[in-house]
C-alpha positions as CSV (number, residue, x, y, z in Angstrom):
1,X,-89.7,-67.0,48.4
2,X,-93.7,-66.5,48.6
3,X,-96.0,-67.7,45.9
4,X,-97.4,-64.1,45.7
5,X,-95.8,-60.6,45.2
6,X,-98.3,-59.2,48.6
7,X,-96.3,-56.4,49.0
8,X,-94.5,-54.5,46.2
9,X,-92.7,-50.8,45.5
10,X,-94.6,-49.4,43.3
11,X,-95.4,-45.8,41.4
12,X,-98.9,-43.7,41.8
13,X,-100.2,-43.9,38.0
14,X,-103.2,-40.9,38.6
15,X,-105.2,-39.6,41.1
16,X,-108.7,-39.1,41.4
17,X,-111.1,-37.6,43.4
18,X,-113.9,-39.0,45.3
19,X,-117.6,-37.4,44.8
20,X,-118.7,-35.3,48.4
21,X,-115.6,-36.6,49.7
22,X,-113.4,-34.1,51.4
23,X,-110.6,-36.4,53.3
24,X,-110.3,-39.3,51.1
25,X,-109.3,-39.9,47.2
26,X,-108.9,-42.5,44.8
27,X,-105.1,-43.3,43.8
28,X,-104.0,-46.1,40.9
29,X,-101.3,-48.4,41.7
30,X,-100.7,-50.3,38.6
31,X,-104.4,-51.5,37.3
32,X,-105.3,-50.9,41.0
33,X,-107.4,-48.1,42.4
34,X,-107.3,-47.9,46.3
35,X,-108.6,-44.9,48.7
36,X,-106.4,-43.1,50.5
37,X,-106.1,-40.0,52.4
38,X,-106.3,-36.9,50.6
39,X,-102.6,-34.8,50.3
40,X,-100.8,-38.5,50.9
41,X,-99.8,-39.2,47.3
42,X,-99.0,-37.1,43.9
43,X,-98.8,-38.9,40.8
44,X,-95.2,-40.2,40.6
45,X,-94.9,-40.6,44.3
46,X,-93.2,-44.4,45.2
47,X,-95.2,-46.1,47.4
48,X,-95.5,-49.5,49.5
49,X,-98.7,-51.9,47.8
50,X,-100.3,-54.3,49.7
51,X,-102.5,-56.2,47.9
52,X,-105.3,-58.0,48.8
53,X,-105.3,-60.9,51.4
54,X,-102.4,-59.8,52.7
55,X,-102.3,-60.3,56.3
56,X,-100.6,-57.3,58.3
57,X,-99.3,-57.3,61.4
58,X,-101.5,-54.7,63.5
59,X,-98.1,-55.1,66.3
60,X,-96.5,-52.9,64.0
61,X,-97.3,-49.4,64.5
62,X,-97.2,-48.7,60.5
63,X,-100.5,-51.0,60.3
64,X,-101.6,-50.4,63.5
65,X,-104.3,-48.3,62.7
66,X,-105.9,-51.0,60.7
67,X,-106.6,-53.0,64.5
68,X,-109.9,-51.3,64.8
69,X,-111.6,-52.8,61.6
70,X,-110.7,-56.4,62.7
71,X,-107.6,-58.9,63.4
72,X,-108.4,-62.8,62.7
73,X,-105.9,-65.4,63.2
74,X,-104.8,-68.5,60.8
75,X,-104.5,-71.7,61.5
76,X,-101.3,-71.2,62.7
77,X,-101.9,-68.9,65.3
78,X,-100.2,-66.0,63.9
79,X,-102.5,-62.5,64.2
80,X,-103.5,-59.6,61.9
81,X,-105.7,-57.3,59.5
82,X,-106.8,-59.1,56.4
83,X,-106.8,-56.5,53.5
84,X,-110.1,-57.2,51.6
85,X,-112.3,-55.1,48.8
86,X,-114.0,-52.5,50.7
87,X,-116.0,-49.5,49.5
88,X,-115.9,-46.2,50.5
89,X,-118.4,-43.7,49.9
90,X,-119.3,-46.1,47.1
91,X,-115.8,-46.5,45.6
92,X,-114.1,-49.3,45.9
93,X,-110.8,-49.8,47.4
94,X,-108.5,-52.7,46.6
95,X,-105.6,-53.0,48.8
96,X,-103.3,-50.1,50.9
97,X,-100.7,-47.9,49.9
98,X,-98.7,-46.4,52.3
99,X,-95.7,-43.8,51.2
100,X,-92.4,-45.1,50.7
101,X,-90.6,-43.2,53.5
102,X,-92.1,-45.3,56.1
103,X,-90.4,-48.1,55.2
104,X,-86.6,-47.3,56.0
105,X,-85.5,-50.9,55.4
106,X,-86.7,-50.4,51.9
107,X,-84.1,-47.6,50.9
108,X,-82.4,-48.9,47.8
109,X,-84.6,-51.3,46.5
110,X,-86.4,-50.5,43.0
111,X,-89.7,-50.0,41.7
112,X,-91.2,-53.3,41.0
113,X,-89.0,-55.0,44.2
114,X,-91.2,-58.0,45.8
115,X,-91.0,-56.9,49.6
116,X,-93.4,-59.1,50.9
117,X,-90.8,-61.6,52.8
118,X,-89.2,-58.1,53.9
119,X,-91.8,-57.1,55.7
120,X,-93.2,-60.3,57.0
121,X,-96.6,-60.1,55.1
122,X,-98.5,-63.0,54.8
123,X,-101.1,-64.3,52.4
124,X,-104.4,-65.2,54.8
125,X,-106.1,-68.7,54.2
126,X,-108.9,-68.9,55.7
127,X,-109.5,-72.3,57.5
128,X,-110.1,-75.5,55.6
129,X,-113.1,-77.3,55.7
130,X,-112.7,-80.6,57.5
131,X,-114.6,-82.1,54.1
132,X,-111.9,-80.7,51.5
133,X,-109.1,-80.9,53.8
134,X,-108.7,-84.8,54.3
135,X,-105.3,-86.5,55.1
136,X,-102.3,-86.1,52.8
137,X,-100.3,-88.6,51.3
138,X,-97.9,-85.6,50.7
139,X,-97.6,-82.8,48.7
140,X,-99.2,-81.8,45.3
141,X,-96.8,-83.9,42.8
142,X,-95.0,-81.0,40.1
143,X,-96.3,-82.5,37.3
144,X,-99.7,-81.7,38.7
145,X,-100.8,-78.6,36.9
146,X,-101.7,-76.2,39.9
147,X,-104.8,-74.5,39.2
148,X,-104.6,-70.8,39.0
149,X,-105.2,-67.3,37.1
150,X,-102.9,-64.3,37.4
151,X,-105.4,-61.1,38.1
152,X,-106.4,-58.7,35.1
153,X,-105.0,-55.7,37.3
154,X,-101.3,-57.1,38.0
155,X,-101.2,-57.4,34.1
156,X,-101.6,-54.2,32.8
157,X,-98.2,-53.5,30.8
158,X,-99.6,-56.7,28.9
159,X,-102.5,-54.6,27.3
160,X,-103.0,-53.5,25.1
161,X,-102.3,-56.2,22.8
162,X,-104.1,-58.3,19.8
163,X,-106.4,-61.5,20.3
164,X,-109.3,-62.8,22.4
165,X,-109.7,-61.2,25.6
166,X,-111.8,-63.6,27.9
167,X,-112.9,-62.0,31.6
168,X,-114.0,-63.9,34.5
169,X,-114.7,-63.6,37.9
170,X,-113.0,-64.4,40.7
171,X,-115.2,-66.1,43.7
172,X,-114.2,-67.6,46.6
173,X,-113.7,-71.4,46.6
174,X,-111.8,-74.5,46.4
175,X,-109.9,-75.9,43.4
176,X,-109.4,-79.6,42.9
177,X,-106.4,-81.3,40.2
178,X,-106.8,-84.5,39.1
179,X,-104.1,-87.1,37.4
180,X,-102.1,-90.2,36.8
181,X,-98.5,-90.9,37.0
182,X,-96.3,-92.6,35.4
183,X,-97.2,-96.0,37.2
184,X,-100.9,-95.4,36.3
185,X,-101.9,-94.2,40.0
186,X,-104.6,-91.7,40.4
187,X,-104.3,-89.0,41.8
188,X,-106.6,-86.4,43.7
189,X,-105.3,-83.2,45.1
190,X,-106.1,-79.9,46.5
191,X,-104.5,-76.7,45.8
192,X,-101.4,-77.8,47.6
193,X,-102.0,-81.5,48.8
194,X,-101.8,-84.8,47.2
195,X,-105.3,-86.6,49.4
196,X,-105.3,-89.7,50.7
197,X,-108.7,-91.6,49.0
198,X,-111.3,-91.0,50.8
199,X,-115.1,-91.8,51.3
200,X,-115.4,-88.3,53.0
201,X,-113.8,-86.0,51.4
202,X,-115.1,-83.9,48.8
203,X,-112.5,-84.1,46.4
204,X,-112.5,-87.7,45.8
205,X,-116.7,-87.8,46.1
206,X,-116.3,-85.7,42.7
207,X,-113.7,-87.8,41.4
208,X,-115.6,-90.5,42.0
209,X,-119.3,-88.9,40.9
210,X,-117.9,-87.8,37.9
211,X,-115.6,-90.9,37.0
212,X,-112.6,-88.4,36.1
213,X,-110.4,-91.8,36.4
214,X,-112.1,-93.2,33.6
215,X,-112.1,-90.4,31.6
216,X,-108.0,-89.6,32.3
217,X,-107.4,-93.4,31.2
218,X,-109.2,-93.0,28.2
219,X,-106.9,-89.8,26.6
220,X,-103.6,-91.6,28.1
């Protein structure tokens, strides 16, 4: 199973339309709000979300229309559109919806379904840095706390609701976990890899910089 719902069914919320725009509107999908064309959606239509960084495979002729605004490749080879925030006519778009009828292997699944594996979405990583990417001793240890934060618009049936409401902003980066195990070994991982130490990598030259050894030791 994938780490993130990409693609989901889900139900049109509202419509809205978009200022001197005659071909394009504004349609919310959950706490989402992404352009589409006008007369493709009424409010209560089902529909297929993708959201952001999912990587579409332009091969198929339901996304091939998305070729002409750019295919990358990952570092495994594989080809496709990377959805990203755009704006259009100075509204911003987050994602693609695309009506449920052209999705015939959908039939029968539920609102709410995670279709991602389904349709052979993937979530793009851009390439690692040869600096944070080092050489693993394997993968991140479970009892390494992953770093992470679900996003404020995939939340929405949680709101609203009583106590402290703290908002952030997401930016492009690289997170870093740090621990000991049970033997006392320190530990220094990326999102997904457990790093061998090293003098190069930028992981470990934090660590190290900030003596996050030292300080683990001392609460344990």
């Amino acid at each position: 199973m994938t780490e993130r719902s990409l693609a989901t069914i889900e139900v049109v919320t509202h419509i809205r339309p978009i200022p001197d725009a005659d071909q394009i509107e504004v349609v919310g999908i959950r706490g989402w709000e992404v352009v589409s064309g006008k007369g493709n959606f009424v409010t209560g239509d089902k529909c297929c979300y993708f959201e952001i960084d999912s990587m579409l495979d332009v091969k198929d002729p339901r996304f091939a229309f998305l070729a002409p605004r750019g295919v990358r490749a990952n570092t495994e080879g594989k080809e496709g559109h990377v959805l990203k925030t755009i704006r259009l006519r100075g509204t911003y778009s987050q994602g693609l919806a695309l009506p449920l009828s052209e999705f015939p292997e959908l039939v029968g699944f539920p609102v709410g379904s995670d279709v991602t594996e389904v349709l052979g979405v993937i979530k793009w990583e851009p390439p690692v840095p040869a600096a944070l990417s080092g050489v693993a001793v394997g993968l991140r240890p479970s009892w390494v706390w992953k770093t992470g934060a679900e996003r404020a618009q995939n939340i929405e049936h949680l709101f609203p609701f009583e106590g402290e409401v703290i908002c952030s902003e997401k930016i492009d980066g690289s997170s870093a976990s740090f621990g000991l195990d049970a033997e006392g070994i320190f530990h220094v991982c990326s999102h997904n890899i457990d790093l061998v130490e090293s003098e190069e990598n930028t992981f470990w030259k934090i660590a190290k910089s900030l003596d996050i050894e030292t300080s683990l030791r001392g609460w344990s």
